[in-house]
C-alpha atoms as one frame of an Amber mdcrd trajectory, in Angstrom:
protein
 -80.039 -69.625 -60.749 -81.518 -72.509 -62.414 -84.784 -70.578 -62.851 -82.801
 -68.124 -64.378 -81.082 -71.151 -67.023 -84.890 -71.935 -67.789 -86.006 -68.916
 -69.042 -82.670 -67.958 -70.816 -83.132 -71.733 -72.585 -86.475 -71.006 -73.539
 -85.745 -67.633 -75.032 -83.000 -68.625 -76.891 -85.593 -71.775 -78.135 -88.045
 -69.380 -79.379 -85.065 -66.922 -80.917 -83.558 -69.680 -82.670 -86.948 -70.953
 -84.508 -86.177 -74.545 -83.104 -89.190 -74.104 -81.123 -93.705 -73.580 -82.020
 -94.958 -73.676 -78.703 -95.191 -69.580 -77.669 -92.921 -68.770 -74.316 -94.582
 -67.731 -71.442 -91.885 -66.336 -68.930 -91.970 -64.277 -65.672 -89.777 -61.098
 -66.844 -89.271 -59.330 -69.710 -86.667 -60.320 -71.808 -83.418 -57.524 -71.473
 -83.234 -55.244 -74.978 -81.113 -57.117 -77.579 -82.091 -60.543 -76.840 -84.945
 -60.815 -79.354 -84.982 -61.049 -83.080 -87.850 -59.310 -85.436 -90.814 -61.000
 -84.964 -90.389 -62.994 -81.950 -93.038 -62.847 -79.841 -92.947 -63.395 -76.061
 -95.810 -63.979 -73.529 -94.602 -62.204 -69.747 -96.647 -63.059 -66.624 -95.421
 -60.685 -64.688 -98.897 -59.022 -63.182 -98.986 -55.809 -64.953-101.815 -56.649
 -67.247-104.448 -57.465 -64.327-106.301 -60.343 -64.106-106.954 -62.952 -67.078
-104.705 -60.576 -69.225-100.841 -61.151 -70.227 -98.501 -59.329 -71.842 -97.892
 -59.435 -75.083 -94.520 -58.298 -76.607 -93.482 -58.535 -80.315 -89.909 -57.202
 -81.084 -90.529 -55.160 -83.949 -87.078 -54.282 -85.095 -86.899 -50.624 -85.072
 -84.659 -48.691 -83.269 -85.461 -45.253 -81.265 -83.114 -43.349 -83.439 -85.188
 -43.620 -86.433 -88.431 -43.477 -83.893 -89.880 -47.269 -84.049 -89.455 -48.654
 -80.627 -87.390 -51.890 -80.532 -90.758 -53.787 -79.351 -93.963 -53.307 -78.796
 -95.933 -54.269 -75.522-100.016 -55.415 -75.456-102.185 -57.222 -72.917-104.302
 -59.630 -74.235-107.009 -62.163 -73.019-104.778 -65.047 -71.516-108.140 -67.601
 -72.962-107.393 -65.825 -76.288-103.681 -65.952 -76.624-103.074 -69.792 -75.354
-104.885 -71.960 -77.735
């Protein structure tokens, strides 16, 4: 539960601009909880080793055919500096 607090504070840190520092949490945010252009770091093991995922809510929609967010693994040296 309190785990749970933690990432829902960060998120809502990193929606809300109040926050530089990029969020690294263990799942993926649900759909609707980020704004255009937030990006999100997940550690959740699906990009292999020394990779994490990168996801960037894009805005779109699948009705007009943009997916709400897009998902990349990148180098973990490469993303946290």
């Amino acid at each position: 539960m309190l785990f749970t607090g933690l990432i829902a504070f960060a998120v809502a840190l990193a929606v809300g601009g109040t926050c530089s520092a990029q969020v690294i949490v263990k799942t993926e945010p649900m759909e609707g909880q980020l704004r255009t252009g937030v990006t999100v770091l997940v550690d959740d093991g699906t990009c292999g080793r020394g990779k994490i995922k990168l996801i960037t809510a894009t805005g779109g929609n699948e009705m007009n055919g943009r997916p709400p967010r897009s998902r990349t693994c990148v180098s973990r040296q490469a993303d946290l500096r």
